[in-house]
C-alpha positions as CSV (number, residue, x, y, z in Angstrom):
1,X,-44.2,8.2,50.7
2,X,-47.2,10.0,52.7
3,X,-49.2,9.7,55.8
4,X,-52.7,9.8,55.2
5,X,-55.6,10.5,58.2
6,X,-58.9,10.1,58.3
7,X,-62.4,10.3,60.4
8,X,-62.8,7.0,61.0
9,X,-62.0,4.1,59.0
10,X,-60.3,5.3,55.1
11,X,-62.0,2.4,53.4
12,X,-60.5,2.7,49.7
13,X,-57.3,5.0,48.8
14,X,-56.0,5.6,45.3
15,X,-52.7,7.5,44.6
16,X,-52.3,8.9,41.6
17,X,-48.9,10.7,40.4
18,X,-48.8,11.9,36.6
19,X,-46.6,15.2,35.2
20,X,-47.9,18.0,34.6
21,X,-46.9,18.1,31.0
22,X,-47.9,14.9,28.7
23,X,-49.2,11.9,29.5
24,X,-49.0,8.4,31.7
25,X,-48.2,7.8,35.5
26,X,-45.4,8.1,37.0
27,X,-46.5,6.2,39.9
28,X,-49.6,4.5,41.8
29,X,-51.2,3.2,45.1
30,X,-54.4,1.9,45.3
31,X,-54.7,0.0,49.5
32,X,-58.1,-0.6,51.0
33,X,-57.5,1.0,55.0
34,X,-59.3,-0.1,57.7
35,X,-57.8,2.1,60.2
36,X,-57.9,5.7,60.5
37,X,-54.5,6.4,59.7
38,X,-51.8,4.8,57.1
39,X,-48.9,5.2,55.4
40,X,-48.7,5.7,51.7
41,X,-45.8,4.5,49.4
42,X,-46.1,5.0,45.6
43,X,-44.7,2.4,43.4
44,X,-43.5,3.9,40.2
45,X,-44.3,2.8,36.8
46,X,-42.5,1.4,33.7
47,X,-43.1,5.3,32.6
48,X,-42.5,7.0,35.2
49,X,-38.7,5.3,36.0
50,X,-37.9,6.4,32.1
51,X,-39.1,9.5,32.8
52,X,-37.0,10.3,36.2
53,X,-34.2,8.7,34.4
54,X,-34.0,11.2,32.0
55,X,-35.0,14.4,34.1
56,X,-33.7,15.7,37.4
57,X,-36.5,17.1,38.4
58,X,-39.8,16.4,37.1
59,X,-43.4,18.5,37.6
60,X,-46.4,16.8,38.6
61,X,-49.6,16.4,40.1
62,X,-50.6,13.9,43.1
63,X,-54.8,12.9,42.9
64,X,-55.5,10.8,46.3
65,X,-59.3,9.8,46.1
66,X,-60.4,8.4,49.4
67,X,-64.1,6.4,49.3
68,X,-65.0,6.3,52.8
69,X,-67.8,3.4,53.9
70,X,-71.2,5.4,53.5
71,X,-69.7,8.6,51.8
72,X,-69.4,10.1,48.7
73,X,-65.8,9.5,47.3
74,X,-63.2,12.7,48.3
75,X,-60.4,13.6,45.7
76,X,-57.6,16.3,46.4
77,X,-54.9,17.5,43.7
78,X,-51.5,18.5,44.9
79,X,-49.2,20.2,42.7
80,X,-45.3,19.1,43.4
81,X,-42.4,18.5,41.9
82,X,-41.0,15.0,41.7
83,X,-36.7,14.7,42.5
84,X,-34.6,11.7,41.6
């Protein structure tokens, strides 16, 4: 769960939350935002609930692309760790 702000309306938000090791998603959001600010919740996967079964604590990296109306998409990475 995040809070996401922007100048003006967001317009399109994906979430993206995949380890940092291997492959899949561990979860997604993708919400189209009218308003400047919003609240994010990530839903996990199939993948990602066998992976945070079997680990504790789990590395990954959170992509959030925001496509504004007019602009030129934005994408930020985040290194974190996910814990169950």
């Amino acid at each position: 769960m995040g809070r996401l702000t922007c100048k003006g309306a967001c317009g399109k938000v994906v979430a993206l939350l995949r380890p940092k090791h291997g492959k899949g998603l561990i979860a997604r959001e993708a919400v189209t935002v009218k308003s400047a600010k919003s609240t994010l919740i990530l839903k996990p996967t199939k993948r990602g609930r066998t992976l945070l079964a079997h680990k504790r604590s789990l590395p990954a990296t959170l992509t959030v692309t925001v496509t504004q109306p007019g602009h030129r998409p934005a994408r930020k990475q985040v290194p974190l760790a996910v814990l169950r």
